[in-house]
Backbone as JSON Lines, residues from 0, in Angstrom:
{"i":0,"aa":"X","n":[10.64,12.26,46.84],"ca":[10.27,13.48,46.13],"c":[11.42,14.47,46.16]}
{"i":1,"aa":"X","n":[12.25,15.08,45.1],"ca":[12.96,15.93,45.24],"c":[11.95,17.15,45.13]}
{"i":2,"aa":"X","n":[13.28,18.12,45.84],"ca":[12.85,19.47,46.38],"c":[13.78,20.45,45.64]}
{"i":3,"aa":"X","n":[12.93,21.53,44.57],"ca":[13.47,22.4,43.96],"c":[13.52,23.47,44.72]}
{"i":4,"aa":"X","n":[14.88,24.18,44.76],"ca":[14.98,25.34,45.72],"c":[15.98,26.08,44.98]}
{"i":5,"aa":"X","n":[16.14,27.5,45.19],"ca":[16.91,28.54,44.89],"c":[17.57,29.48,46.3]}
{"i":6,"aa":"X","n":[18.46,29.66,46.59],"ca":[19.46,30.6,47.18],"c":[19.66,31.55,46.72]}
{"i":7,"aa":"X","n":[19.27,32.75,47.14],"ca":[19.79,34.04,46.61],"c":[19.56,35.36,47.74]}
{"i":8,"aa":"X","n":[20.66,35.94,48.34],"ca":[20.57,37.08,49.15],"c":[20.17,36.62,50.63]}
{"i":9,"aa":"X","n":[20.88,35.39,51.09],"ca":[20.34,35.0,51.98],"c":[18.39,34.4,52.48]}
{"i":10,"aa":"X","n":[17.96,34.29,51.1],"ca":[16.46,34.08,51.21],"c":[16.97,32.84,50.46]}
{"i":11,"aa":"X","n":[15.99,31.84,51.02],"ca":[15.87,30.67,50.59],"c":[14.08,29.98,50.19]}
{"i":12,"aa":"X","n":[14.19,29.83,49.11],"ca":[12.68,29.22,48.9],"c":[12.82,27.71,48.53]}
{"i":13,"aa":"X","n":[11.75,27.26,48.62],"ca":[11.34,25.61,48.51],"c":[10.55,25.68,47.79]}
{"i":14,"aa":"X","n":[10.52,24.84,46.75],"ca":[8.71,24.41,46.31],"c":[8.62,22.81,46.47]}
{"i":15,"aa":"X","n":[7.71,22.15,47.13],"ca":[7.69,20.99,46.92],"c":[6.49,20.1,47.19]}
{"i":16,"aa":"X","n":[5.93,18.56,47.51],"ca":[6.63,17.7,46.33],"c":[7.4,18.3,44.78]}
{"i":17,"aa":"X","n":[7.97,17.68,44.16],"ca":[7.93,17.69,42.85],"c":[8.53,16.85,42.31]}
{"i":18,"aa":"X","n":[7.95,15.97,41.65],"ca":[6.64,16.3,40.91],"c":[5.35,15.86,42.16]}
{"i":19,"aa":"X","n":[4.28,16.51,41.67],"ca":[3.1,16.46,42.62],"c":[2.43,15.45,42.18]}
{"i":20,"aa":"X","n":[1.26,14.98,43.14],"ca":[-0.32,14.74,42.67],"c":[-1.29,15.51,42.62]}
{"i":21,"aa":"X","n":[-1.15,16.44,43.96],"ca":[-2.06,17.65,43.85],"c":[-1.42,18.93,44.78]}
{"i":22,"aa":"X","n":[-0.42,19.04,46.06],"ca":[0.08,19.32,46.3],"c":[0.89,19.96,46.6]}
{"i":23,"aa":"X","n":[1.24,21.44,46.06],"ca":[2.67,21.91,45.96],"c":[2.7,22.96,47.51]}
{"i":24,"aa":"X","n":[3.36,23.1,48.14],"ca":[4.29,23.69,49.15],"c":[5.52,24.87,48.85]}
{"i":25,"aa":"X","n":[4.97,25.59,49.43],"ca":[6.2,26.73,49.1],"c":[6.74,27.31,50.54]}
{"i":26,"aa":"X","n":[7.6,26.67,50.51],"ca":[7.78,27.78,52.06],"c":[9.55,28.33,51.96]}
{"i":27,"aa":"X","n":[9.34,29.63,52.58],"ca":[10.47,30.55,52.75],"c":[11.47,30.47,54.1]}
{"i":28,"aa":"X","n":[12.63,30.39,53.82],"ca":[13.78,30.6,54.97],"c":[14.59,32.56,54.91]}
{"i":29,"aa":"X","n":[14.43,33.27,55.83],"ca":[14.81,34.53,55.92],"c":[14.36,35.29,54.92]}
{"i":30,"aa":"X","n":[13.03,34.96,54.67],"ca":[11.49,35.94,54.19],"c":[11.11,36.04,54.72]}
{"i":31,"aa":"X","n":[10.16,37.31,55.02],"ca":[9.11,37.17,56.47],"c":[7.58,37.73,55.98]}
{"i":32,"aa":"X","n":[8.06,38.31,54.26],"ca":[6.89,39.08,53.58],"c":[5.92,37.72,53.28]}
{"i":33,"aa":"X","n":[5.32,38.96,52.05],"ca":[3.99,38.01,51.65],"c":[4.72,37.61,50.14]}
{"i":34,"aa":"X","n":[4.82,36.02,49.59],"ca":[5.01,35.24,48.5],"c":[3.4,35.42,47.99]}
{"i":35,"aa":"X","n":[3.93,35.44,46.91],"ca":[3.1,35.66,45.56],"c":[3.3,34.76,44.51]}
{"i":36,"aa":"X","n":[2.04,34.13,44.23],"ca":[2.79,32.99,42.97],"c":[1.66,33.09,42.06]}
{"i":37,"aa":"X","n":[2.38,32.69,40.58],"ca":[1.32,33.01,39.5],"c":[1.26,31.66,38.91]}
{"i":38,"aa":"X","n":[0.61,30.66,38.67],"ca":[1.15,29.45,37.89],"c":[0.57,29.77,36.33]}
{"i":39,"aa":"X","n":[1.31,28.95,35.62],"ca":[0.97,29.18,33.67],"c":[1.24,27.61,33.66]}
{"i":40,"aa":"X","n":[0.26,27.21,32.73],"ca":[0.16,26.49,31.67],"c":[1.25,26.15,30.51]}
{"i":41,"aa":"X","n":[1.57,25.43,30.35],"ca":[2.57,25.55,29.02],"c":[2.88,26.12,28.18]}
{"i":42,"aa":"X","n":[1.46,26.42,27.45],"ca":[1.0,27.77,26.29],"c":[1.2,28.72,27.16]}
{"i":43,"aa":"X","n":[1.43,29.05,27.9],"ca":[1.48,30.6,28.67],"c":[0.29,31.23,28.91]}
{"i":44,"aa":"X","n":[-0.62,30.24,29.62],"ca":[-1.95,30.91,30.09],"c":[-1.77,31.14,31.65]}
{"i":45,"aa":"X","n":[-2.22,31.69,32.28],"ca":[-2.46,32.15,33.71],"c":[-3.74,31.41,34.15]}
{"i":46,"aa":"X","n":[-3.0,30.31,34.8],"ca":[-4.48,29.82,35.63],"c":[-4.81,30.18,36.97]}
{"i":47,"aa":"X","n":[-3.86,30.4,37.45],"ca":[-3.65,30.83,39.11],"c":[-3.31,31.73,40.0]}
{"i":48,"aa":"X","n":[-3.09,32.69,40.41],"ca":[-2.82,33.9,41.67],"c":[-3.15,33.68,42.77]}
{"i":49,"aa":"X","n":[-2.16,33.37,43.49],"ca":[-2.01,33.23,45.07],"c":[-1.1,33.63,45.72]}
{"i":50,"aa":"X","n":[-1.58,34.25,47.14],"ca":[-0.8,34.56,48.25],"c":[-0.19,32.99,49.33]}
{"i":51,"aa":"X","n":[-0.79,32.04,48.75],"ca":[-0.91,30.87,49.68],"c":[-0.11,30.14,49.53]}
{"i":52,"aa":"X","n":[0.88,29.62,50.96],"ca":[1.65,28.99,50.85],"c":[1.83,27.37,50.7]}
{"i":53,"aa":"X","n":[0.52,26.77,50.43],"ca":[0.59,25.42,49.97],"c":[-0.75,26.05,48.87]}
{"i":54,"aa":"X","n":[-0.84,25.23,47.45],"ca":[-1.09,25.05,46.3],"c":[-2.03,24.37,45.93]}
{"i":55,"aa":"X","n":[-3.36,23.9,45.61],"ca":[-3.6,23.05,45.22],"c":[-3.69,22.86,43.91]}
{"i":56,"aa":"X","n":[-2.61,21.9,43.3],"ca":[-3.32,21.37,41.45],"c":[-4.64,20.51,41.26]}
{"i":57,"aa":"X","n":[-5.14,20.1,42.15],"ca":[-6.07,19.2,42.21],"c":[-7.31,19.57,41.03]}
{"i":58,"aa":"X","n":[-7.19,20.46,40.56],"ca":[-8.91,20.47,39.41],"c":[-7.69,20.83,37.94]}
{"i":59,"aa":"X","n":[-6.32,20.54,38.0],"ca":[-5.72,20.83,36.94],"c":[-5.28,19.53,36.19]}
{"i":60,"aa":"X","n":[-5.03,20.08,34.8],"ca":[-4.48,18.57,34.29],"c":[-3.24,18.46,34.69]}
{"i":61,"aa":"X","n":[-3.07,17.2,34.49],"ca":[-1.57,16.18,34.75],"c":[-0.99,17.06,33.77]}
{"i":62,"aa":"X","n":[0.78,17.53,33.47],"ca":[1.42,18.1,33.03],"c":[2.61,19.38,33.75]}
{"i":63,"aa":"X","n":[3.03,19.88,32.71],"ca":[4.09,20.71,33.28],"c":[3.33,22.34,33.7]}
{"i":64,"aa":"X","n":[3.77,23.45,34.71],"ca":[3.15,23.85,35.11],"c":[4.59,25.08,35.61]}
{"i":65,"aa":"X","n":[4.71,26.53,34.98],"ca":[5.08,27.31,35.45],"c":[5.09,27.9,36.7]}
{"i":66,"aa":"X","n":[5.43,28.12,37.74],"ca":[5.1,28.78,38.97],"c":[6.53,29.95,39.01]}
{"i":67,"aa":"X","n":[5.88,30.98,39.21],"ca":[6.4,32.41,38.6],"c":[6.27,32.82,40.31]}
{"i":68,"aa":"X","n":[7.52,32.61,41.06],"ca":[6.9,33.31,42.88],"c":[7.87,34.39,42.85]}
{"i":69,"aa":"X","n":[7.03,35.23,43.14],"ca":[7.35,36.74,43.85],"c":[7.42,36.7,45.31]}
{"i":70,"aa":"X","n":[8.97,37.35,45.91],"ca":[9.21,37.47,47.44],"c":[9.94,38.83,47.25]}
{"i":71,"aa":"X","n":[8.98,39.95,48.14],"ca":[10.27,41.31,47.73],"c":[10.42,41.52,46.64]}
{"i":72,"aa":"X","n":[11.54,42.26,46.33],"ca":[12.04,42.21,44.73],"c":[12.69,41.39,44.08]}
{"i":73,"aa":"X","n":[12.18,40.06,44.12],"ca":[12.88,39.27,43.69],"c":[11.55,38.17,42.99]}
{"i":74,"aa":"X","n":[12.56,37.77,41.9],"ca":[11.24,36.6,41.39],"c":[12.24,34.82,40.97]}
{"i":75,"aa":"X","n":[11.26,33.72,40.96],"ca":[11.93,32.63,41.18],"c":[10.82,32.02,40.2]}
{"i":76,"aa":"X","n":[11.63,31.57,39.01],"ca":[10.56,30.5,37.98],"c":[11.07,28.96,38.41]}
{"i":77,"aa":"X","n":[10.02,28.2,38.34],"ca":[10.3,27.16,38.7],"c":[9.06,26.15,37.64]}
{"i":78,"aa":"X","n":[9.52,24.99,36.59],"ca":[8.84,24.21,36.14],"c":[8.26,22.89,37.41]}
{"i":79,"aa":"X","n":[7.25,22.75,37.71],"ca":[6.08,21.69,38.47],"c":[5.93,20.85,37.41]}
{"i":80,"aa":"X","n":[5.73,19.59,38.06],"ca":[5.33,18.48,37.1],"c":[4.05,18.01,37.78]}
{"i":81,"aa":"X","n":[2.75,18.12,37.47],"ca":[1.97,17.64,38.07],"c":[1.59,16.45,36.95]}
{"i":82,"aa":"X","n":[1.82,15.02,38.09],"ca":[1.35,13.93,37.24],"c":[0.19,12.9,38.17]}
């Protein structure tokens, strides 16, 4: 399973598996706040709002899957493949 991650300002985020089955994981290196994640739909619907650092897609369809995470002032888009 590769692991999508971003570097920036000394904060490091993870999201992973990816691609999932049901799954996703987010965890932070030199964050200590609260992550915020919004996931969208393809069409740009909002299915999700969470403070939680593992995910479940499990009642979603198989497909691609926005996750929009907020840490601080900072934001990190990342495409999920849930198949």
């Amino acid at each position: 399973n590769d692991i999508s991650s971003v570097h920036e300002n000394n904060n490091h985020i993870s999201v992973y598996p990816n691609p999932t089955k049901n799954l996703i994981n987010i965890k932070s290196e030199g964050f200590s706040g609260i992550i915020s994640t919004k996931v969208y739909n393809l069409i740009g619907n909002l299915v999700l709002t969470t403070n939680n650092q593992t995910i479940s897609l499990q009642d979603y369809s198989n497909g691609i899957y926005l996750f929009k995470v907020v840490y601080g002032s900072k934001t990190f888009d990342l495409k999920v493949v849930k198949e």
